[in-house]
C-alpha positions as CSV (number, residue, x, y, z in Angstrom):
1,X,129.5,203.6,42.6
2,X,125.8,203.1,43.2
3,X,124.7,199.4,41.7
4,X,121.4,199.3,40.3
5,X,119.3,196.0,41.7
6,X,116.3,196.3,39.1
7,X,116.0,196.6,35.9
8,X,112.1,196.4,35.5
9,X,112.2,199.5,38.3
10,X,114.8,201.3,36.1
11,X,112.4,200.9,33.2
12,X,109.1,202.0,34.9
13,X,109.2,205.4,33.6
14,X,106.7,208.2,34.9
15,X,104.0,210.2,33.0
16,X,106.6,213.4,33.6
17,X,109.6,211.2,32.0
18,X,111.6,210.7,35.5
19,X,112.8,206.9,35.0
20,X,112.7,205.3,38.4
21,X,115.2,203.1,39.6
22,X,116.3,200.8,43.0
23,X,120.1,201.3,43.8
24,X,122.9,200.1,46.6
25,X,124.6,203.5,47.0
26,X,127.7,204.2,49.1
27,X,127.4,207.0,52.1
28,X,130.1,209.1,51.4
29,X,129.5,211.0,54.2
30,X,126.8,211.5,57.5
31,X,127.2,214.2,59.8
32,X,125.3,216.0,62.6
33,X,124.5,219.9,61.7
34,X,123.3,220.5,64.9
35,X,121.4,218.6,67.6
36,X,118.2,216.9,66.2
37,X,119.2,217.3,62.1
38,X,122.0,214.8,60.3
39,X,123.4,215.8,57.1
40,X,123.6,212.3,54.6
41,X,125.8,212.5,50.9
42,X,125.6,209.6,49.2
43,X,126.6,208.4,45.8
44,X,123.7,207.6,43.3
45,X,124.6,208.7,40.4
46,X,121.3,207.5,38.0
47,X,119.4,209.4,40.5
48,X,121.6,212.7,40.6
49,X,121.2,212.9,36.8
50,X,117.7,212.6,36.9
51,X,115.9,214.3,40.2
52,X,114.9,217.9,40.7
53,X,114.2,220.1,43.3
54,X,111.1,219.3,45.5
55,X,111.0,215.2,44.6
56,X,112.0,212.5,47.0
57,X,113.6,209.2,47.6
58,X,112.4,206.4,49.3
59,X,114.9,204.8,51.6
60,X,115.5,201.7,52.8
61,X,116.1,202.3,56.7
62,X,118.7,199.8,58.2
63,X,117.7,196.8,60.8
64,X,119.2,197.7,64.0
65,X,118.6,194.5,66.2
66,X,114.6,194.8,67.6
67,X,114.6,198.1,65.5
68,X,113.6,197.2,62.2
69,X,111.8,199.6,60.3
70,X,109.2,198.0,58.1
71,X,108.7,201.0,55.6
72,X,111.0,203.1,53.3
73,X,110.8,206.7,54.6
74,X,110.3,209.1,52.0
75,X,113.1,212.0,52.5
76,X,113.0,214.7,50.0
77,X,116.1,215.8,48.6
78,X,118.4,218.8,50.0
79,X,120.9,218.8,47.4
80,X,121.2,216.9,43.9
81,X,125.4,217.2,42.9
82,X,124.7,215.9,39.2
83,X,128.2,216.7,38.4
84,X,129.7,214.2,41.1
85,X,126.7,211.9,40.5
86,X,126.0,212.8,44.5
87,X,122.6,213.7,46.4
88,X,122.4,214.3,49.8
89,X,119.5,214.4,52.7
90,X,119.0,216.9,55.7
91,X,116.8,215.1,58.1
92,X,115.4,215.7,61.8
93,X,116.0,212.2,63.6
94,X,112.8,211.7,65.3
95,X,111.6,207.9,65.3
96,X,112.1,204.3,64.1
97,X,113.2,205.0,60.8
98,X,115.4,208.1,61.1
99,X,117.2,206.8,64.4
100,X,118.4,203.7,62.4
101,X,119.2,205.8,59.4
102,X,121.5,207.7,61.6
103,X,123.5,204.9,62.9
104,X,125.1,204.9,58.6
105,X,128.8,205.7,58.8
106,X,130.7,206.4,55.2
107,X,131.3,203.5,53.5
108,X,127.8,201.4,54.6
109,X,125.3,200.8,51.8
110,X,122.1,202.7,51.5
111,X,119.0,201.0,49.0
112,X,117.2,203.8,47.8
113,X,114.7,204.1,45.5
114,X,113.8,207.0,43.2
115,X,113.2,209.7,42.3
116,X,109.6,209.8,43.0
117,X,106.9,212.6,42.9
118,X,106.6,215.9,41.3
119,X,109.1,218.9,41.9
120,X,109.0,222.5,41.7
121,X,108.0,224.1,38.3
122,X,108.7,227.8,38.5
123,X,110.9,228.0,35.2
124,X,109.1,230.3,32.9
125,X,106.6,231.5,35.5
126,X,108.9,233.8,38.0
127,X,111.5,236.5,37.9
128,X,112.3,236.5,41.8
129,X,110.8,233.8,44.2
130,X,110.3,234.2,48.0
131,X,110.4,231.6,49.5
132,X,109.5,230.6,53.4
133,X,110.7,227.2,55.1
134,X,110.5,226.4,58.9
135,X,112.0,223.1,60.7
136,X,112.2,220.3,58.5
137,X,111.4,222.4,55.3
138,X,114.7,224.4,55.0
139,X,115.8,221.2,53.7
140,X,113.1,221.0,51.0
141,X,113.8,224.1,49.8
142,X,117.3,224.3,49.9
143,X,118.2,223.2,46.3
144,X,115.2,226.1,45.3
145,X,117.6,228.6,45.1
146,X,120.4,226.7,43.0
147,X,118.2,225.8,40.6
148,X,116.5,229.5,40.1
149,X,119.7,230.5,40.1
150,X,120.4,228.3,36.7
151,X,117.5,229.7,35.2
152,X,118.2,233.5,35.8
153,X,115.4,233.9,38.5
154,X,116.3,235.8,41.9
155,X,115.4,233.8,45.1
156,X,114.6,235.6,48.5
157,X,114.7,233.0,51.7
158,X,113.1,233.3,54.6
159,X,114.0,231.2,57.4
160,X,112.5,230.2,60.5
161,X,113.6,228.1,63.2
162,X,113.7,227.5,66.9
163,X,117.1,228.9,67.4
164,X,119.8,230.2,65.5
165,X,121.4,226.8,65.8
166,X,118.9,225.4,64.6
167,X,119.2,227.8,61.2
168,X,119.9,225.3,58.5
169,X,121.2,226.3,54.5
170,X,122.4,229.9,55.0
171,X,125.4,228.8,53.7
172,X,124.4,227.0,50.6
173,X,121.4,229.3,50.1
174,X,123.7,232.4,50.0
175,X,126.4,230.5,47.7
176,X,123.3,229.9,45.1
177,X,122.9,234.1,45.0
178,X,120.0,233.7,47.4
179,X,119.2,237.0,49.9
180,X,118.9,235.0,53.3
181,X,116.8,236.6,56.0
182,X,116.3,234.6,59.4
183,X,113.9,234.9,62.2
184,X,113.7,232.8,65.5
185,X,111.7,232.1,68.4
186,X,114.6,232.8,71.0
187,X,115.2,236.1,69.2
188,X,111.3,236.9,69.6
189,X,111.1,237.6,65.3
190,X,109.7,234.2,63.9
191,X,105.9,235.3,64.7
192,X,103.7,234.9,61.5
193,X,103.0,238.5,61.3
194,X,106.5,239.6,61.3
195,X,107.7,237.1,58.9
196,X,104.3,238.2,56.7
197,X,106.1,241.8,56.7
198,X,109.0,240.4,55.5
199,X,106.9,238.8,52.6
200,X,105.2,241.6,51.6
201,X,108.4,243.5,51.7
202,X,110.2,241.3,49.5
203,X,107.1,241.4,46.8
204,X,107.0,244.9,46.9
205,X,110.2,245.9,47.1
206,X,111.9,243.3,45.5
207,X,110.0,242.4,42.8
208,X,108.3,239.0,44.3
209,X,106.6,236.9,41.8
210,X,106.2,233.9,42.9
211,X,105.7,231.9,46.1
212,X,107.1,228.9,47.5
213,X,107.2,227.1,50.9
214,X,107.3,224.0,53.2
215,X,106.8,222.8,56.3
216,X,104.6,225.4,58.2
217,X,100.9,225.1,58.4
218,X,101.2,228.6,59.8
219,X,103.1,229.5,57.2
220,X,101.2,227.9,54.5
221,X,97.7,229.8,55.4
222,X,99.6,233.0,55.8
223,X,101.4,232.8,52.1
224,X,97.7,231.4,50.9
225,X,96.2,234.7,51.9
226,X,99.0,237.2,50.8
227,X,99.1,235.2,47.6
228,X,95.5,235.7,46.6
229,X,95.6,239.3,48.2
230,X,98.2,240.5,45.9
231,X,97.7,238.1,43.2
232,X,100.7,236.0,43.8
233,X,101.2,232.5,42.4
234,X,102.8,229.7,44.0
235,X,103.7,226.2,45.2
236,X,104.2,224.0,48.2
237,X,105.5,221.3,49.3
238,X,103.7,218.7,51.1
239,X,104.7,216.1,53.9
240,X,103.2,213.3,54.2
241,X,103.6,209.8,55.8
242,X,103.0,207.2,52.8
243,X,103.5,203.1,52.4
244,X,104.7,202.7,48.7
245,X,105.7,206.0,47.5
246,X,104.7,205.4,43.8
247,X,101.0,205.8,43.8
248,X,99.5,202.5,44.2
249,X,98.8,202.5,47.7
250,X,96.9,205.3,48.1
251,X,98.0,205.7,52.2
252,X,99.4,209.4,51.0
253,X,95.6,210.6,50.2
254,X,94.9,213.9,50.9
255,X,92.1,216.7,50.2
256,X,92.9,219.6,47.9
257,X,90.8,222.8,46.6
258,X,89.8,222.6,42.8
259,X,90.2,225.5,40.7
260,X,86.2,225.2,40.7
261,X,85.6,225.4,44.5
262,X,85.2,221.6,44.7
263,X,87.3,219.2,46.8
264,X,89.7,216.3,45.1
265,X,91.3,214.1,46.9
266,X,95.5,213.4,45.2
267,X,98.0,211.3,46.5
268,X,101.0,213.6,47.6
269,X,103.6,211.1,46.4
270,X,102.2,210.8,42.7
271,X,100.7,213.8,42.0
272,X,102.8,215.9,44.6
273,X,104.5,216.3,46.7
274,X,104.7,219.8,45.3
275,X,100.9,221.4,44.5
276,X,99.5,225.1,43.7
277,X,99.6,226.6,46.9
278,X,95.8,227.4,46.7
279,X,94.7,223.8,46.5
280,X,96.7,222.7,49.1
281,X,94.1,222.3,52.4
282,X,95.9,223.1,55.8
283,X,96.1,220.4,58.4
């Protein structure tokens, strides 16, 4: 069972009414999916109760001898289990952090603290959502899907990776009712154009209503454009590199359209990480 380590954290509720808390949870199980991408379940059951799709958690990366992490890494969440009190990560081991992370076995202790940022809000505003992920973002938008699914709204996927090893959720996206379509690089189908006709199919044909996506700046600009072409709402999800993951450092600062034609400037991990997909500014 998760053990909560602060109860002024616990306390420090958000505008949205997410309570935030710090908590020692068990791994109950860490596997590799594939060659770069490790699949974490832990037990945390205050946030499993509370998170929804598109927040994050900050975790506390182990100390690994001269490899010691000095910031959480923010991981957004791949599944939330509220049943089992479980939530688990999908995550591309790439530096410092994420290398250490990796070394967990079930049974280690994770600190995590959470959940932080603003998810997805598509209840009430869609009947079907299309949604488009590449690398790191078919775990972002995995738990989409389930949730839609709670709410009577019809998910389409589109997913895009390398290789069709490196194809991650078709499973779990399929089990939530979701129509899976996949493109790849080796297979010569993952160009933006083709996956735009794919888009455009699944609006037209399918009764697309709403847009959502993550981790493609390709992707982003070409679901931007379709969007205000056809009239097409929407939201992404943002990654970003960020110190305290609560607002107050401001290291997560990025610029944003205005409904006006201005520029703002919003921390993704306070007033994101999930925006309008017509504020958010490519990178």
């Amino acid at each position: 069972m998760s053990t909560a380590l602060s109860s002024a954290a616990a306390g420090a509720d958000r505008a949205d009414g997410f309570p935030l808390a710090e908590a020692v949870c068990p791994v109950i199980a860490h596997e590799w999916v594939n060659d770069a991408y490790k699949h974490l379940v832990i037990e945390a059951g205050h946030g499993a109760a509370r998170a929804r799709p598109g927040q994050f958690f900050h975790l506390l990366c182990p100390v690994i001898g001269e490899n010691a992490p000095f910031f959480r890494r923010p991981m957004s969440l791949y599944r939330i289990d509220a049943a089992r009190g479980r939530l688990e990560f999908l995550y591309k081991v790439v530096g410092r952090g994420t290398t250490t992370l990796a070394t967990l076995v079930p049974g280690d202790a994770l600190n995590v603290f959470g959940p932080l940022g603003r998810g997805f809000d598509f209840a009430g505003r869609a009947r079907h959502i299309v949604q488009v992920a590449r690398g790191v973002g078919l775990a972002t938008l995995a738990p989409v899907a389930e949730a839609a699914a709670r709410c009577g709204i019809r998910t389409t996927a589109i997913l895009s990776a390398r290789s069709r090893a490196h194809l991650m959720s078709v499973a779990s996206l399929r089990a939530a009712g979701a129509d899976v379509l996949t493109v790849t690089d080796e297979e010569g189908t993952s160009e933006v154009g083709a996956v735009e006709r794919l888009v455009r199919r699944a609006i037209a044909e399918r009764g697309g209503d709403f847009l959502v996506t993550c981790g493609s700046n390709r992707l982003l600009q070409m679901l931007q454009r379709v969007g205000r072409e056809l009239g097409v709402a929407g939201e992404v999800a943002l990654e970003q590199h960020m110190g305290c993951g609560n607002g107050m450092c401001f290291a997560c600062v990025r610029e944003f359209r205005t409904a006006q034609g201005g520029v703002a400037y919003r921390r993704v991990c306070w007033e994101g990480p999930v925006f309008d997909l017509q504020e958010a500014v490519s990178w």
